[in-house]
C-alpha positions, 0 to 999 in steps of 0.5 A: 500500500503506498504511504502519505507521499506516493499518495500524493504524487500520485494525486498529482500525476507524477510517478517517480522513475527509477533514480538516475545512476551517477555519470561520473565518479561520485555516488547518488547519495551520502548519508550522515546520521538523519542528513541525506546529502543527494548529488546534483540532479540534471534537468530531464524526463523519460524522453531526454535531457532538457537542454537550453540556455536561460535568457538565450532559447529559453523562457522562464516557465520551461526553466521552471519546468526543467527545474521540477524534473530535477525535484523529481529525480532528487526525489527518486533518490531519497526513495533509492536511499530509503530502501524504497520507503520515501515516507522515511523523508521527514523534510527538504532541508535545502537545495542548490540550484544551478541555471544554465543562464546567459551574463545578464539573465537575473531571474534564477530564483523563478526558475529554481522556484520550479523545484521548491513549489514542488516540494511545497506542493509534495510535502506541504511544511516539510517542503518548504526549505533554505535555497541558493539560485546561482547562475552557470555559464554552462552544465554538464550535458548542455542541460538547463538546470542542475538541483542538489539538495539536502534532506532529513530522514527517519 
């Protein structure tokens, strides 16, 4: 039977895909006491990386977008670190994200804002957490956005 969050994703329409593998040398995840710190997770879905440049070929709500597939692949990898139980995950502690943008695009916060009213939206209160919303030249794989974040679990 799912628990409180499946339940809500799935009210929401979003079923969490299996947790990306890591592309590189690094692992998905590392956790310390009930601190789960999760690796950078790249903008994309089922179909593919989201690519784009903010400011440049890309608008606001898809930067947006883009930033909600990365919420949903940290997700996945709280699940992955939980043993499959994501009702383990007591709170979103903070995020960090990066936005492939051009010198004088200002708006990250909208775009990472993409994550966090998802969080808000999963999680109610425990999806409310402390943020950066830092501009890159480039990511890794042209990709839009790139999360890391940090998460409490039981």
């Amino acid at each position: 039977m799912p628990g409180s969050i499946e339940t809500r994703l799935a009210e929401l329409g979003v079923t969490l895909p299996d947790a990306p593998a890591p592309a590189a040398n690094y692992v998905p995840s590392v956790r310390v006491g009930d601190i789960l710190y999760v690796s950078g997770q790249v903008s994309q879905t089922a179909d593919g990386f989201i690519r784009g440049k903010l400011g440049h070929d890309m608008s606001v709500e898809d930067g947006a977008a883009a930033a909600k597939s990365c919420a949903i692949s940290l997700l996945a990898q709280v699940k992955a670190a939980c043993g499959g139980d994501i009702d383990r995950l007591v709170r979103a502690v903070k995020l960090t994200g990066f936005v492939n943008s051009t010198d004088d695009f200002t708006d990250q916060p909208k775009v990472i804002n993409g994550a966090s009213d998802f969080l808000v939206e999963v999680l109610g209160e425990a999806g409310r957490h402390a943020r950066s919303a830092v501009s890159a030249a480039a990511l890794p794989l042209g990709v839009a956005v790139e999360i890391e974040g940090i998460f409490q679990i039981e």
